[in-house]
C-alpha positions as CSV (number, residue, x, y, z in Angstrom):
1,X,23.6,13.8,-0.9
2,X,25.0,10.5,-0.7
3,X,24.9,7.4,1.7
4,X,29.2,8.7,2.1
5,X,27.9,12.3,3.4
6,X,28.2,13.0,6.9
7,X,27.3,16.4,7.2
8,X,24.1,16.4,9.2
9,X,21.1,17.5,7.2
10,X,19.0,20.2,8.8
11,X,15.3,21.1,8.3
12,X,13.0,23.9,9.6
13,X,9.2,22.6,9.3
14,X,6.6,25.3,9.9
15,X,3.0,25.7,9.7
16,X,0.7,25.3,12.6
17,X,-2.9,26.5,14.0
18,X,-4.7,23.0,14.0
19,X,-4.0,19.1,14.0
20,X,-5.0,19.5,10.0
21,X,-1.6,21.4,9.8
22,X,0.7,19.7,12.3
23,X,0.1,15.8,11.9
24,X,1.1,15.9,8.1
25,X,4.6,17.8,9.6
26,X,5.2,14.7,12.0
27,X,4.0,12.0,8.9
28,X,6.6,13.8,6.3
29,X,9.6,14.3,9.5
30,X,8.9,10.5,9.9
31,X,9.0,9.6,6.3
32,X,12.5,11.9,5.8
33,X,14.1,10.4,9.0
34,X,13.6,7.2,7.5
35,X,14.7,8.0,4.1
36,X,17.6,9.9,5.7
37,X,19.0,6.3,7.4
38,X,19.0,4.9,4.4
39,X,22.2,6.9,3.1
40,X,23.6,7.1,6.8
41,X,22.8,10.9,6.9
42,X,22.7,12.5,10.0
43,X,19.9,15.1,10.9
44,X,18.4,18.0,13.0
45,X,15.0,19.1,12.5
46,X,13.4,22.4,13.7
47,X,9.9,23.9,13.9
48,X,9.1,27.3,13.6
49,X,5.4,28.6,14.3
50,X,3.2,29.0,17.5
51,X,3.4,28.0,20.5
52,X,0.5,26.3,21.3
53,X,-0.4,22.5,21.7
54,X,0.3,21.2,18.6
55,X,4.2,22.5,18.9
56,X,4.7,20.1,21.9
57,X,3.2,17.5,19.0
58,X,6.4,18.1,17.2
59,X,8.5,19.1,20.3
60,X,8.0,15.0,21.8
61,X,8.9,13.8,17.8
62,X,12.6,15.5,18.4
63,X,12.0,18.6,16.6
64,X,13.7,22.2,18.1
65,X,11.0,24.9,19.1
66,X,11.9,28.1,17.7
67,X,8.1,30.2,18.5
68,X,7.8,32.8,16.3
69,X,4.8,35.4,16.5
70,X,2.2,34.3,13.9
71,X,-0.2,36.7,12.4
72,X,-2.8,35.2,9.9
73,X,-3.3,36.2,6.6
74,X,-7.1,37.1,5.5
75,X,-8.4,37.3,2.2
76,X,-11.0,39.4,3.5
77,X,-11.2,42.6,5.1
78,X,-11.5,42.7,8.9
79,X,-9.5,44.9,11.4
80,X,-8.1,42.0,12.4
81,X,-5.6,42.3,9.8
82,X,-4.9,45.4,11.4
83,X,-3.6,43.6,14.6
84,X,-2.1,40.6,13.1
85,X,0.2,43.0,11.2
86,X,2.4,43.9,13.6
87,X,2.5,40.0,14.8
88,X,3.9,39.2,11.3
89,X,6.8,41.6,11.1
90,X,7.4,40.5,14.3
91,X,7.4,36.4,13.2
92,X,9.5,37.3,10.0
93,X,12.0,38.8,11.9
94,X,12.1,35.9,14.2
95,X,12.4,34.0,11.4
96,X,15.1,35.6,9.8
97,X,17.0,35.2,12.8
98,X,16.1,31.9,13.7
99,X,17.1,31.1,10.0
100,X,20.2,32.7,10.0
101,X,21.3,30.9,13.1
102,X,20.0,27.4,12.1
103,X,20.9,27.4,8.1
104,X,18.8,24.9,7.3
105,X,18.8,22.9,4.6
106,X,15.3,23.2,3.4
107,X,11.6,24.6,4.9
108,X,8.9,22.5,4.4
109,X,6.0,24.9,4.9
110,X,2.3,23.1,5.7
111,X,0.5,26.6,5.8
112,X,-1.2,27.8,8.4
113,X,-0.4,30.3,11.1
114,X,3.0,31.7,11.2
115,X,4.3,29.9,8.1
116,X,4.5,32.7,5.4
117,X,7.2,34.9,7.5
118,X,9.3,31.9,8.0
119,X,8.9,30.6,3.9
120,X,9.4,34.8,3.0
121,X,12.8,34.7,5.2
122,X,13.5,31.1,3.9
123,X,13.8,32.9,0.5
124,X,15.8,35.8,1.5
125,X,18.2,33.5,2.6
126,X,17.8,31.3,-1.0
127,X,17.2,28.3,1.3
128,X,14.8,26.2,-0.9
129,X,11.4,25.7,0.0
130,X,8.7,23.2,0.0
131,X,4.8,23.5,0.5
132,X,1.8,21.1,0.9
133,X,-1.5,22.3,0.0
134,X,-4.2,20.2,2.0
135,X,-7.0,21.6,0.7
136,X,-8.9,21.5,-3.0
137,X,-9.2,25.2,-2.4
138,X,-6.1,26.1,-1.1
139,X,-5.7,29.0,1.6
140,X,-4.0,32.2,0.5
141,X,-1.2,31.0,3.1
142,X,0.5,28.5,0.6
143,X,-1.1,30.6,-2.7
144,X,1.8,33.4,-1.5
145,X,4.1,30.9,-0.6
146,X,3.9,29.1,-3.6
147,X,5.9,31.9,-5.3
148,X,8.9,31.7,-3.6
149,X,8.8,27.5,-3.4
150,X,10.8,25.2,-5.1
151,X,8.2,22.7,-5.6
152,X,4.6,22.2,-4.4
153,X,2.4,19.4,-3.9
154,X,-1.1,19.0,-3.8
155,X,-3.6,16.4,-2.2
156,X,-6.6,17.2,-4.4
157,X,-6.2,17.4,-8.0
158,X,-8.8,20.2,-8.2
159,X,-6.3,22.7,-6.6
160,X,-3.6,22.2,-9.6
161,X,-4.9,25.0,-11.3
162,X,-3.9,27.6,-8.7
163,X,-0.3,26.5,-8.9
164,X,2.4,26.4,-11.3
165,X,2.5,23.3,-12.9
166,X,6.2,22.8,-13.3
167,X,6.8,22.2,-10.0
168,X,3.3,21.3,-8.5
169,X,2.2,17.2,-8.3
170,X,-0.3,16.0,-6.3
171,X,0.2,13.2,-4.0
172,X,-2.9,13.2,-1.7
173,X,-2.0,13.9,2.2
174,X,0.7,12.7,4.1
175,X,-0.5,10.7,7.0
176,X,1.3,9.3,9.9
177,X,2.5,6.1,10.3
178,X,0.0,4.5,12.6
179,X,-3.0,5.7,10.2
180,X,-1.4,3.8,7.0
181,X,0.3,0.5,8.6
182,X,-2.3,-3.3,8.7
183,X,-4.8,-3.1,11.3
184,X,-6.8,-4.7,13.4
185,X,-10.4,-6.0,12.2
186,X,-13.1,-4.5,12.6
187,X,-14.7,-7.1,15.6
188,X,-11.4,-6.6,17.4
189,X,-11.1,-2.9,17.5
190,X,-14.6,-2.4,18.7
191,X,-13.3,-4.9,21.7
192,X,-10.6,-3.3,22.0
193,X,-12.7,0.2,22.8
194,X,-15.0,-1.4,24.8
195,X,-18.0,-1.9,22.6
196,X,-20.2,-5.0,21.4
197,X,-18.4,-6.0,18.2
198,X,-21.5,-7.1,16.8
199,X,-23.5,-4.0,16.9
200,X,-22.7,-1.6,14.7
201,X,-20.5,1.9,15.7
202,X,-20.4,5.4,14.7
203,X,-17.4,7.2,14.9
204,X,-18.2,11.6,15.7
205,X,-15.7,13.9,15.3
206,X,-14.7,17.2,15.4
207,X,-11.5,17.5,14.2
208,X,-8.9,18.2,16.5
209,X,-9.9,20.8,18.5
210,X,-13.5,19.4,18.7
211,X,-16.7,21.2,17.6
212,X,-19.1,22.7,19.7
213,X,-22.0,22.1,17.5
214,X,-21.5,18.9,16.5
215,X,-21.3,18.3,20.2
216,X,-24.8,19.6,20.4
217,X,-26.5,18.0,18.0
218,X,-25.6,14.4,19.5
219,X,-26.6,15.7,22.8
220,X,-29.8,16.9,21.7
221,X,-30.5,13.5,19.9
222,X,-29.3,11.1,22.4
223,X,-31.8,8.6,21.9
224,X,-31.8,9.0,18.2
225,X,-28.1,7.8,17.9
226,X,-27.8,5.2,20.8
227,X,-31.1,3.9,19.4
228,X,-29.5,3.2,16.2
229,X,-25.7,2.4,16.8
230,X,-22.9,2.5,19.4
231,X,-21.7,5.9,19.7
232,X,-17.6,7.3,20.0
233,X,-17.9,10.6,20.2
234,X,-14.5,13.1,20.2
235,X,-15.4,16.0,22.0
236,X,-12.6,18.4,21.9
237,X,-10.6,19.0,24.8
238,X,-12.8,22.3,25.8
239,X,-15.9,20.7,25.5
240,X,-15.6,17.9,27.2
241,X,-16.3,18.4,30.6
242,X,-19.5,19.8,29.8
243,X,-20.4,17.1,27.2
244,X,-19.5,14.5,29.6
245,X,-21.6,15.7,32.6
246,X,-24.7,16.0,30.0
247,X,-24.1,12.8,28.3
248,X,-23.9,11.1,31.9
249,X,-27.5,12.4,32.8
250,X,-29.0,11.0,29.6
251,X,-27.2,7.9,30.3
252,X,-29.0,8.1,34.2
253,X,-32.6,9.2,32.2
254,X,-32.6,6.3,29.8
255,X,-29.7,3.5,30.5
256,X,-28.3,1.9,27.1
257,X,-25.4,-0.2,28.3
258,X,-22.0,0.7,27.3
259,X,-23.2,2.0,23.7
260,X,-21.5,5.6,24.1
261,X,-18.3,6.8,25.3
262,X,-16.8,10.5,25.4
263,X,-13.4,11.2,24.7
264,X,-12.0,14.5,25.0
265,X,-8.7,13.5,22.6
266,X,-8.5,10.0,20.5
267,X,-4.9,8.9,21.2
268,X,-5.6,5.8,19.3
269,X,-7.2,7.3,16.4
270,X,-6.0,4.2,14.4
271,X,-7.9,2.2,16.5
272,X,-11.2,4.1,16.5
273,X,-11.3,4.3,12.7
274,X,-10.7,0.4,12.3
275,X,-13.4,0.5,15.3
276,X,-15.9,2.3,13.0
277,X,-18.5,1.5,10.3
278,X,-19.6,5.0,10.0
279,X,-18.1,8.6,10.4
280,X,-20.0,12.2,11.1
281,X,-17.4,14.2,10.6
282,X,-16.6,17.8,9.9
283,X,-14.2,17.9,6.7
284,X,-11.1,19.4,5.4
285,X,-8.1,16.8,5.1
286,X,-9.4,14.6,7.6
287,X,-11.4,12.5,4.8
288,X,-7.9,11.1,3.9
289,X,-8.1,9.7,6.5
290,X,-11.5,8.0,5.6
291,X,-10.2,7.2,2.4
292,X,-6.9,5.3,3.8
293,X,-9.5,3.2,6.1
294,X,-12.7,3.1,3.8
295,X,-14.7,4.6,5.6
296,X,-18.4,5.7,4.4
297,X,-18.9,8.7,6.2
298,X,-21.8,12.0,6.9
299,X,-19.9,15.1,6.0
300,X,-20.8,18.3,8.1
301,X,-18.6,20.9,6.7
302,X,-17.5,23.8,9.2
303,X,-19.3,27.4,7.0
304,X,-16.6,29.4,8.4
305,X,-13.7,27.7,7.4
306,X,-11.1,29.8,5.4
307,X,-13.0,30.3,1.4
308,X,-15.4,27.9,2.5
309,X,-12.8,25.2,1.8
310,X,-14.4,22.5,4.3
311,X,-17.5,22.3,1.9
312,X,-15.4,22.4,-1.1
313,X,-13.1,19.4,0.5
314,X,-16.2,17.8,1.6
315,X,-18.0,17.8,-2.1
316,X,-14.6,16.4,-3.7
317,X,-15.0,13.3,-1.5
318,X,-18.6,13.2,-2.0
319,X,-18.6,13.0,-5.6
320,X,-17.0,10.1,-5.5
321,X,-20.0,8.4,-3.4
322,X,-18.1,7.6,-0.5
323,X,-20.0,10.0,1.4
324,X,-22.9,12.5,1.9
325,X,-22.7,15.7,2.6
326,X,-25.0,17.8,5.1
327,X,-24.2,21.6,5.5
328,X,-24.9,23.0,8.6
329,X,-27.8,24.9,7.6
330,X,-29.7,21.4,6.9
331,X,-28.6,19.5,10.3
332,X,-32.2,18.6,11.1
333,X,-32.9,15.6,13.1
334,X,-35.5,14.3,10.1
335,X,-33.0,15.0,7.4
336,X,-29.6,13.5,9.4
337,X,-31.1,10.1,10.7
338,X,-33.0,9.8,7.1
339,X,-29.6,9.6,5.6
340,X,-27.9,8.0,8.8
341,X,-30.8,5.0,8.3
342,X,-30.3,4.4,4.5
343,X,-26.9,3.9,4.8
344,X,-27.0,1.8,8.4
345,X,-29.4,-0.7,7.0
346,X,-27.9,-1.0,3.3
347,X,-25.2,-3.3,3.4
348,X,-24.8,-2.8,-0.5
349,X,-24.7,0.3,0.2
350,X,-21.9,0.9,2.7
351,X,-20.0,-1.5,1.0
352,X,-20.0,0.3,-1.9
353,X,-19.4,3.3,-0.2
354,X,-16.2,2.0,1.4
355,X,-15.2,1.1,-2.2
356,X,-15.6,4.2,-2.9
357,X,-13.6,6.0,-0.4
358,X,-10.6,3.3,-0.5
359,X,-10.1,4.6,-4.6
360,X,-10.4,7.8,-3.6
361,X,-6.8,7.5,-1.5
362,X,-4.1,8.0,-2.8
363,X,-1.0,6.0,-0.6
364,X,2.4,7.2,-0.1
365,X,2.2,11.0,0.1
366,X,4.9,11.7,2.5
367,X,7.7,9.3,1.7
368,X,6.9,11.1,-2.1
369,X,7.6,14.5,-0.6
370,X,10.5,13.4,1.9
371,X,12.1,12.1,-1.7
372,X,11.8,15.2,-3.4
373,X,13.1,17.1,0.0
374,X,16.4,15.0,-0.5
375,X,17.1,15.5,-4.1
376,X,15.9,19.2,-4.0
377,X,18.7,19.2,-1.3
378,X,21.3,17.8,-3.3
379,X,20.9,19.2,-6.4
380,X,21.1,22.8,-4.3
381,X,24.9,21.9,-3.3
């Protein structure tokens, strides 16, 4: 491809079932549209997977819904699989149709639900493919795709050894814009949220779609976290309601000012992590997220995530002392505010923490796999 061509590029993006799946689709589309200008190329992008809320994500960044059923893959046995069979023929025929009419380019595949059919039709077709791996164990979604990819990347270096090296390189995880440009300081962004910038805030969440438990646990230890910091808590969009009307009459019981606010979605998640000195958090890519800010953080792990990968993710960042890790098992108020105190109170501490985390990024992951999109591209013909 050269900055002459003007035969528009086309790219089918797939993967889907959480925000950990679907945000790294928008950051590498953004990343490709941009590199795309550069040579004067015109483009169409398409998405193929669910859809649920996260394909109106992509729908309001330009990209063409084509909802395919989407069946997930287990490693383990569960007549689930039994169900979700049929659901996959069904998605790779969609696929193979959607493909056929689309003739795309290149796939980039995040995993997920729904992404194998369309990476298996992708291949019939010999239209080259490209996968991200989020995870340092990586879900048997991208391990099968892998085989029928043109070139893989990685953002933890532990998960190299499932791949083939040839064409795997790890680049860390592609974040959006508004989570990598300069931000605000500290001081401000608390303002800006409506907190006392000179009292110290702690950032829970979820992960996209919230987590019940999490949600839980602050309620049921109120006074233990307003006591100690300013509190934003993401709720989840299902649990908030419910989270809101409890948090309300604690708030009646035992006023505190404006130390804790409820939101059910952070639109400005830039804004709340500049906001934050601390994170509880569960895990999973979201600690890149961390890392590009800083960010000390208390690492919850989800147990049942897919081959136990949130703990895995979770002990990768940990290891590098920019966080601690609590499994779910040990979420005791004694043993959370013991850790939550030592690092509050330790300057030394958090600084080094932050340290910590800020080597632990690595920047520039999706303009590095919007690059090799392009020449994969052009070297097909």
């Amino acid at each position: 491809m050269t900055s002459s061509s003007t035969e528009k590029f086309l790219a089918v993006f797939t993967g889907g079932g959480s925000g950990g799946h679907v945000y790294p689709l928008i950051a590498v589309a953004d990343a490709l549209t941009a590199r795309l200008g550069t040579l004067n190329a015109p483009y169409e992008y398409y998405y193929m997977g669910p859809k649920d809320h996260y394909a109106t994500l992509l729908a309001r960044k330009g990209m063409t819904m084509r909802p395919i059923a989407a069946g997930k893959i287990r490693r383990y046995l569960s007549f689930a699989n039994i169900l979700d069979l049929p659901k996959f023929v069904i998605g790779f025929f969609q696929a193979l149709w959607g493909l056929y009419v689309i003739m795309p380019d290149v796939v980039f595949s995040k995993g997920g639900t729904g992404a194998f059919a369309v990476v298996v039709a992708a291949w019939f077709y010999r239209i080259p493919v490209v996968i991200h791996e989020s995870d340092a164990q990586p879900g048997l979604n991208n391990l099968l795709s892998a085989r029928f990819s043109k070139a893989i990347f990685l953002s933890f270096s532990r998960a190299a050894k499932y791949f083939n090296p040839s064409i795997t390189k790890v680049v860390g995880s592609p974040l959006r814009a508004d989570l990598t440009v300069p931000r605000v300081a500290r001081e401000l962004a608390k303002e800006n949220l409506g907190f006392d910038p000179a009292q110290p805030l702690i950032f829970v969440m979820g992960g996209s779609q919230g987590s019940t438990r999490l949600n839980e646990f602050v309620l049921g230890n109120f006074s233990g976290f307003l006591s100690r910091a300013q509190v934003l808590h993401q709720t989840g969009q299902g649990n908030f309601a419910e989270v809101e009307r409890l948090s309300r009459a604690a708030l009646l019981e035992a006023p505190t000012g404006n130390r804790y606010q409820a939101l059910a979605y952070v639109d400005e998640m830039a804004m709340a992590l500049a906001a934050s000195d601390l994170v509880v958090s569960r895990s999973g890519s979201s600690v890149f997220e961390l890392a590009a800010f800083g960010l000390p953080a208390i690492l919850i792990p989800l147990p049942e995530s897919a081959n136990g990968h949130q703990l895995i993710d979770a002990q990768e960042f940990a290891n590098t002392g920019a966080a601690v890790v609590i499994e779910e098992g040990n979420l005791l108020p004694g043993i959370f505010f013991s850790q939550l105190d030592r690092i509050l109170k330790d300057d030394a501490l958090r600084a080094k923490m932050s340290e910590a985390a800020k080597a632990f990024f690595i920047p520039g992951a999706a303009d590095a796999i919007a690059q090799a999109i392009v020449e994969i591209v052009a070297a097909a013909g």
